[in-house]
C-alpha positions in Angstrom: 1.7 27.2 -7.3 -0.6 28.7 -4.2 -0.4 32.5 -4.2 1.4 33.9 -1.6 -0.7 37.0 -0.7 -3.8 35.2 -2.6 -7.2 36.7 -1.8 -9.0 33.5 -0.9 -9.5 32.8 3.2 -6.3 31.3 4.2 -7.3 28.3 6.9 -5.0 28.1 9.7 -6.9 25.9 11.7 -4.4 22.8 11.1 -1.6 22.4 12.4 -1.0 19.0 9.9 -2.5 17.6 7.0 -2.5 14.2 5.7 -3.3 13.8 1.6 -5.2 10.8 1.2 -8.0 8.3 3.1 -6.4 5.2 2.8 -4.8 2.3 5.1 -1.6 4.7 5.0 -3.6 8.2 5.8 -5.8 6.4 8.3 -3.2 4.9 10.3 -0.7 7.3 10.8 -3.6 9.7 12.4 -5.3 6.8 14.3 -1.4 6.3 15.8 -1.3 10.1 16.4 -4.1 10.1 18.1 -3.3 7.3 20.3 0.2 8.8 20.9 -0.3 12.5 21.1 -4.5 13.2 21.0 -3.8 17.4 21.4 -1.9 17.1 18.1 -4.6 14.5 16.4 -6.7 17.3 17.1 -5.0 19.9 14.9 -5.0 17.3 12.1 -7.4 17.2 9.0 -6.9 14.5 6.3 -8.6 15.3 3.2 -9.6 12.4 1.0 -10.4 12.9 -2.7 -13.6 10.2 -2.9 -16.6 9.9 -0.4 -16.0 6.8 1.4 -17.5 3.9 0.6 -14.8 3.8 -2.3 -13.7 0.9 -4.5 -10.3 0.5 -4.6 -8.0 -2.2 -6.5 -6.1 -4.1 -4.4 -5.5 -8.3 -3.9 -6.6 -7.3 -0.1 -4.5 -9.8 1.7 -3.9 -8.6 5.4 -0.7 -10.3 6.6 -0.6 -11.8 9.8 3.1 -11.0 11.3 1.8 -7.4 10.4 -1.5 -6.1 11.0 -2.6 -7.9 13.6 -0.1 -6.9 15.9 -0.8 -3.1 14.6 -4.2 -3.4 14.8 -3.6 -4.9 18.2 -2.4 -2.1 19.5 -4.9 0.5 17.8 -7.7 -1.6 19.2 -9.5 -2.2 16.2 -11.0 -5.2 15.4 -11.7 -6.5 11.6 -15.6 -7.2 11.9 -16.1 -7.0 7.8 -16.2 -10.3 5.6 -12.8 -11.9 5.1 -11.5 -15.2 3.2 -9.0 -17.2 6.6 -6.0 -18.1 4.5 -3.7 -21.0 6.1 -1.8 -22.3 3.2 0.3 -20.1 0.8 1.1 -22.3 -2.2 4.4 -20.7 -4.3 4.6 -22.3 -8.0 7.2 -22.7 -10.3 6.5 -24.6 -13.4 5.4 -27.7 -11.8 7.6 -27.3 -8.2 4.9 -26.0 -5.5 6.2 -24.9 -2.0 3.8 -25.1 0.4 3.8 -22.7 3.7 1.2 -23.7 6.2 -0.4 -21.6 9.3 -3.4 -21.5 10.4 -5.1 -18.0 9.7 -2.0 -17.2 8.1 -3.3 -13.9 6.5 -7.0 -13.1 5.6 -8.6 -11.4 2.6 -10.5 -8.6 2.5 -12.3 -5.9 -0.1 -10.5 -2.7 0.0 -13.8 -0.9 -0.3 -15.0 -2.2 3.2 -11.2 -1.8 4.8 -10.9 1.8 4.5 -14.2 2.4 5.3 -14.0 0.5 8.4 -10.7 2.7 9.4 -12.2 5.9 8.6 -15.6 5.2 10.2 -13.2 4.3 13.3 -10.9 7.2 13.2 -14.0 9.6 12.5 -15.5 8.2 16.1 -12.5 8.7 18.0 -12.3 12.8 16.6 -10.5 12.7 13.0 -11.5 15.8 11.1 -12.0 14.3 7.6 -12.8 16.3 4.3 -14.3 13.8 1.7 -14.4 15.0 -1.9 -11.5 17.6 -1.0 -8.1 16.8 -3.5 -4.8 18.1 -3.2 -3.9 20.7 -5.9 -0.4 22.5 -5.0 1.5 23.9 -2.5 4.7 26.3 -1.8 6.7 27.2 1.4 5.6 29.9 3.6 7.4 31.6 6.3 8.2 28.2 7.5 5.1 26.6 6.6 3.1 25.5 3.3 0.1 26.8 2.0 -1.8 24.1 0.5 -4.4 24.6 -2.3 -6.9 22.3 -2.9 -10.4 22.4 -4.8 -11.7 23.7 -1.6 -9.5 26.2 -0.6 -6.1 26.8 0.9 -4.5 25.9 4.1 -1.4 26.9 6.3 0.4 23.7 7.9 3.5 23.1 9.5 3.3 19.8 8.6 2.5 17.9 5.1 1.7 13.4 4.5 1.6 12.7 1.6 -0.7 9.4 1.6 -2.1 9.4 -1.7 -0.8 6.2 -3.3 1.0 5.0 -6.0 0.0 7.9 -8.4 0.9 10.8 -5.5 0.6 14.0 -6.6 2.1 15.4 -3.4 4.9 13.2 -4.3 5.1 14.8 -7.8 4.9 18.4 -5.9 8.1 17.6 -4.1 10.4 17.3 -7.2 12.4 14.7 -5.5 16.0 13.6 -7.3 15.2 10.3 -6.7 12.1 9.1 -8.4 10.3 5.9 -7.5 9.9 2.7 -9.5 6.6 1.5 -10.8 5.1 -2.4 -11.1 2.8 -2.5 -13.3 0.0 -4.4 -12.3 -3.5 -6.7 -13.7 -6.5 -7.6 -12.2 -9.9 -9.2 -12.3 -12.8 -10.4 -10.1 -14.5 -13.7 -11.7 -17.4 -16.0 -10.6 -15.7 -18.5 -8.1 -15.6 -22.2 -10.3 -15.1 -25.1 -8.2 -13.6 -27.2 -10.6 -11.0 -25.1 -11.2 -11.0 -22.7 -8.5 -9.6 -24.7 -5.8 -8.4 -22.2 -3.7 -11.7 -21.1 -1.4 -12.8 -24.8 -0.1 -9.0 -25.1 0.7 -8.4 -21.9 2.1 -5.5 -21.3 -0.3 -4.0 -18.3 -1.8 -1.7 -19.5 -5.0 1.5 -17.3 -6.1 2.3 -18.7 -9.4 5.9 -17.6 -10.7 6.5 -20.0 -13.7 6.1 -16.9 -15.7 9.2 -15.8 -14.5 10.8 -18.0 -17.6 9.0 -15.9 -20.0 11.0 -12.7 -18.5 8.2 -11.6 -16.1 9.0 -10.2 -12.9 6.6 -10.9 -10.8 4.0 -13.9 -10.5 0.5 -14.3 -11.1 -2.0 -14.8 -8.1 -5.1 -16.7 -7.4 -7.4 -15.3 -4.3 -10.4 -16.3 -3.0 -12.4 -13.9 -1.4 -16.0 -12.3 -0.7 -18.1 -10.0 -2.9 -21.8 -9.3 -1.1 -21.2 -12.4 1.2 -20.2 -14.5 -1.5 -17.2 -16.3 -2.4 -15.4 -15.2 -6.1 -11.7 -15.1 -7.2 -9.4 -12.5 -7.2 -6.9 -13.5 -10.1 -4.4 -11.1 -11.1 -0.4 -10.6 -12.2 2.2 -8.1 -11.6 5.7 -7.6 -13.0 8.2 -5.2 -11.1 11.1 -5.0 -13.4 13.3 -4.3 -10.4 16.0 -5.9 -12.9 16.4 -2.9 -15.4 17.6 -3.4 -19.2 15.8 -6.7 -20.1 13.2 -7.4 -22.2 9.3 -6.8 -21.1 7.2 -9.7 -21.5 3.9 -9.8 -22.8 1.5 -9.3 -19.9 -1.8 -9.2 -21.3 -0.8 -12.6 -23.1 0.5 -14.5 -20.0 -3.0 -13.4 -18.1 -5.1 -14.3 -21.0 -3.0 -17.8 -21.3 -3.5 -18.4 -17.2 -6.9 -17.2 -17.2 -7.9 -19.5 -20.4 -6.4 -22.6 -17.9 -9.5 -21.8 -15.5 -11.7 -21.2 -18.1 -12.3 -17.7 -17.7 -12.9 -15.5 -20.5 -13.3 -11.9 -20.1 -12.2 -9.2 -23.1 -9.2 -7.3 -21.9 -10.9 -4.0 -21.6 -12.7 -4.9 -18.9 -9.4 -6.1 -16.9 -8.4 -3.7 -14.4 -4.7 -2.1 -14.0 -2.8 -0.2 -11.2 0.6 0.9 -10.7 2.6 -0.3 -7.5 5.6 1.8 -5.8 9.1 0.8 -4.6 11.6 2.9 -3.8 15.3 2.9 -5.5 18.3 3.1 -3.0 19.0 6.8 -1.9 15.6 7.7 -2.4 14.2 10.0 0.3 10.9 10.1 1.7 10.7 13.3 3.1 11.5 17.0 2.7 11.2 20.0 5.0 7.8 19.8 6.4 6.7 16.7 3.7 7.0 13.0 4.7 5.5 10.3 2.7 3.5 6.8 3.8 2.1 3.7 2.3 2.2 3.6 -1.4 3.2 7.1 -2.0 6.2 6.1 0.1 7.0 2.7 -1.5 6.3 -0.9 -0.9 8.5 -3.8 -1.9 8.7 -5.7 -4.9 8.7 -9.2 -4.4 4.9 -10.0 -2.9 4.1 -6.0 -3.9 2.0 -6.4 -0.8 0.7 -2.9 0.7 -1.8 -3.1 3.7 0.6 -4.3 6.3 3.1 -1.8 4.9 0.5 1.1 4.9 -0.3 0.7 8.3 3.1 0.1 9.5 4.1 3.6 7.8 1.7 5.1 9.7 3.2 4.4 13.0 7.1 5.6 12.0 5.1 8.9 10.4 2.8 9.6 13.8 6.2 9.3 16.1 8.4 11.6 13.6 5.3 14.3 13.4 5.0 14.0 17.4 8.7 14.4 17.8 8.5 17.4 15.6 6.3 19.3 17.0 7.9 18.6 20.3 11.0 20.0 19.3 9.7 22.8 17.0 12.5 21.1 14.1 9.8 20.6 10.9 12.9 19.4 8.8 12.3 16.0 8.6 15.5 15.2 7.5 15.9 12.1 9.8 12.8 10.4 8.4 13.9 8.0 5.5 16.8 6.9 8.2 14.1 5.9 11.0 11.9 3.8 8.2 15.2 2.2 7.0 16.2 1.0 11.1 12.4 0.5 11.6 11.5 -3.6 11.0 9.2 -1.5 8.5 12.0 -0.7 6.4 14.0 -4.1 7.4 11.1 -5.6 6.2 11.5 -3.8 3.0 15.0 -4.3 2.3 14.6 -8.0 2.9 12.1 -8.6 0.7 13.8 -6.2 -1.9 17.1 -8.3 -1.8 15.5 -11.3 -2.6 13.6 -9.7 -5.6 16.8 -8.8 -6.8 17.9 -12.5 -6.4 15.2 -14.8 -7.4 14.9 -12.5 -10.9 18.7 -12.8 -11.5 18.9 -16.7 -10.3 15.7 -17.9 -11.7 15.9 -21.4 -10.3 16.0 -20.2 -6.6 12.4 -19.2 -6.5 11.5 -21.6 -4.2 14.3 -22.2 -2.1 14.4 -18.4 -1.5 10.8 -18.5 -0.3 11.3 -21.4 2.1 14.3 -19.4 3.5 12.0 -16.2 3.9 9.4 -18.3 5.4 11.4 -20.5 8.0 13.0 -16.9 9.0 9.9 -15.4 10.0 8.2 -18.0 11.7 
């Protein structure tokens, strides 16, 4: 814990700081901003990497979502992207098809970010790169945060640093989140049996699901340096509790072997992905939580259009906040859950629960998901 009394300079230049660089991070200070510019101005985010940074992700950004945020943050996506208009959802050998045109595009996490930072640092964000999150503890209303580069006195903590959050960990919450364990690799795009790019296809590949996974394995085309490779990869949530794990490594290796890709498992790449359990909170007295460190939803496990999404609920509740001089919070989880964020959430949560409990309903449940939100 941070010292009360501690020696070390004590910065109180902040009013808030947000934990972590990332789609979550960036937007809910680039919606601050927008909102409330005085109070952007008394924000720092601190960001434990030096941007460029890689960062594992599938990359899809989803059209009902981010546009219409991006929209209205005026920020253009000027990096290299993959135009997705078919979404292809497999189940043994059923496909359902979903066509739109630019349906979602994908992009490398790695130029994303720093495309959102390099905006938000133009229009006045005070970021710290290379700064991480250590501790805090309460102070006379406040926190006193502690990181490797010294301590500050907020009023107002986000917590925006992903699956793994350690200002999540800090809070001691009751309810703890739920983790999907995830796969991935980058391979040489093959033609023959890589499909996907000359069709402008992203594949969602649930057969799997017979084997006791639950999740799917995915097939993305994309960019790397201007040219186009595959993002293959698989994910199992276990949002069904007390059944028996599958073999993950084996189904990859199986579905990877089908394209002809051999690669020795150590060089695969794993992340975790969050969801929250019902009555989990996402906030405390002076703490809220976004993106990832907040939860996601386990049925697609897709983060971007979330992250940024979080961002806007968090920017409002920090405004209103400080307008009221009430730090509590307490109302936070309650506005993400009436938000079409946490709609959004609870939709896609309730048909996870479904489609792993009534196996054959994959697809119909998708084409039911899909007809609702077009």
């Amino acid at each position: 814990m941070v010292k009360k009394g501690s020696e070390q300079h004590v910065n109180s230049d902040y009013e808030i700081m947000i934990v972590g660089g990332g789609p979550a991070g960036i937007s809910t200070w680039l919606h601050l901003q927008k909102h409330n510019p005085d109070l952007a101005a008394k924000c720092v985010l601190i960001e434990k990497a030096k941007y460029p940074r890689e960062k594992l992700c599938g990359g899809a950004l989803h059209k009902w979502m981010t546009t219409k945020i991006l929209n209205n943050l005026n920020i253009q996506v000027t990096i290299p992207s993959v135009s997705i208009d078919t979404i292809e959802i497999h189940f043994g050998s059923d496909i359902y098809k979903y066509q739109e045109n630019n349906f979602f595009r994908i992009i490398r996490r790695i130029e994303f970010d720093n495309l959102l930072a390099k905006t938000a640092i133009k229009r006045g964000l005070q970021l710290h790169e290379n700064e991480q999150f250590l501790d805090m503890n309460r102070c006379n209303n406040k926190l006193l945060i502690k990181t490797n580069k010294g301590i500050y006195n907020v009023k107002v903590l986000v917590g925006a640093d992903g699956a793994l959050s350690l200002v999540r960990r800090k809070m001691n919450m009751s309810i703890q989140p739920h983790f999907a364990a995830t796969i991935e690799i980058f391979s040489p795009l093959n033609p023959t049996y890589d499909p996907e790019f000359s069709k402008k296809t992203a594949v969602l590949d649930f057969s799997a699901v017979n084997q006791g996974l639950q999740g799917y394995v995915w097939h993305f085309p994309c960019l790397y340096d201007d040219k186009p490779i595959m993002n293959h990869g698989i994910c199992d949530t276990r949002i069904i509790p007390d059944t028996t794990r599958p073999d993950m490594k084996k189904i990859f290796k199986e579905e990877l072997t089908k394209r002809h890709i051999t690669r020795e498992i150590k060089s695969w790449s794993g992340h975790p992905i969050t969801y929250l359990p019902d009555g989990g909170s996402l906030s405390q007295p002076n703490i809220l939580l976004v993106g990832d460190a907040a939860g996601i939803e386990p049925l697609l496990c897709g983060g971007i259009h979330l992250a940024l999404a979080y961002g806007e609920v968090a920017a409002t509740t920090i405004s209103n906040s400080f307008q009221n001089n009430d730090f509590s919070l307490i109302e936070y989880t309650q506005i993400i859950q009436n938000h079409y964020l946490g709609k959004y959430i609870q939709k896609f949560t309730a048909a996870a629960k479904y489609i792993y409990t009534e196996k054959t309903k994959i697809l119909d449940t998708f084409a039911k998901i899909m007809a609702y939100k077009k």
